[in-house]
Structures are given as C-alpha cells and as structure tokens.
N, C-alpha and C positions, 0 to 999 in steps of 0.2 A: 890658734889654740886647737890642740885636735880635741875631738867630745870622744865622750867617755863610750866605751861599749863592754857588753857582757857577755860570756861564754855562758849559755844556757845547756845543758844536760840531762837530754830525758834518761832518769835511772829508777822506774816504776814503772810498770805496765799499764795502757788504758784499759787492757779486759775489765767492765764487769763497771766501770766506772761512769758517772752523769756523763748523756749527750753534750752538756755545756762544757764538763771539763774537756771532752776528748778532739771539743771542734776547739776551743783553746790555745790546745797542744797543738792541733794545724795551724793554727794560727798563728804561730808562733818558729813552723816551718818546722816542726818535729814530726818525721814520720817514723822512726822505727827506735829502740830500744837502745841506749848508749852513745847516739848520735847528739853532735853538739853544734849549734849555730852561735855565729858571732852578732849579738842584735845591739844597734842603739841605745842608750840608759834615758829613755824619757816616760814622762808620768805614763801613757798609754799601755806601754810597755810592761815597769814595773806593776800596774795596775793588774794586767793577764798574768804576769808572773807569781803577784799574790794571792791569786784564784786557786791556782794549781802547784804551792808550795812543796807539796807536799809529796809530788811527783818526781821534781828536778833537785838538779846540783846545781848552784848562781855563783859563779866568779865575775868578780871585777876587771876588765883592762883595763889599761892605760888609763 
C-alpha cells in the first residue's frame, strides 16, 4: 500500500515573521517563495504544518 504524501507550498513570505515559524518553514525543507516539497502525511508532519497554516498551500497525494 503506498502512504499518503503531500505537496506543501510556501505562498507567504517569512519577512518579519516568529523565529519559530521561520525555522519551521526549514524544517520543512522550504527555502524560497513558490517552492514546493513532496513530504510524508504523518502526525509530526501535519503537526509543523499546522503551526505555519497560514503561510502555505496543502495538497493531498495519492
């Protein structure tokens, strides 16, 4: 069974934003603006991702 993964999308700038959110966003393997990673769908994951909602674009794969 393949696991689920998710096209994350930094479409928000870190300018100006908490140290927490912006180390995050590295965290997460987002360095620059528009750029999109394909990441695993597990608690950890979703956990960072609903930190910095507010930041990104969250599609589902597979």
């Amino acid at each position: 069974m393949a696991e689920k993964t998710l096209k994350v999308t930094l479409v928000r700038s870190t300018i100006g934003r908490i140290k927490s959110h912006r180390d995050t966003v590295r965290g997460l393997g987002l360095r620059r603006m528009h750029q999109t990673v394909e990441l695993q769908d597990t608690p950890e994951i979703r956990g960072m991702i609903k930190k910095i909602a507010y930041l990104l674009n969250v599609e589902e794969v597979g």
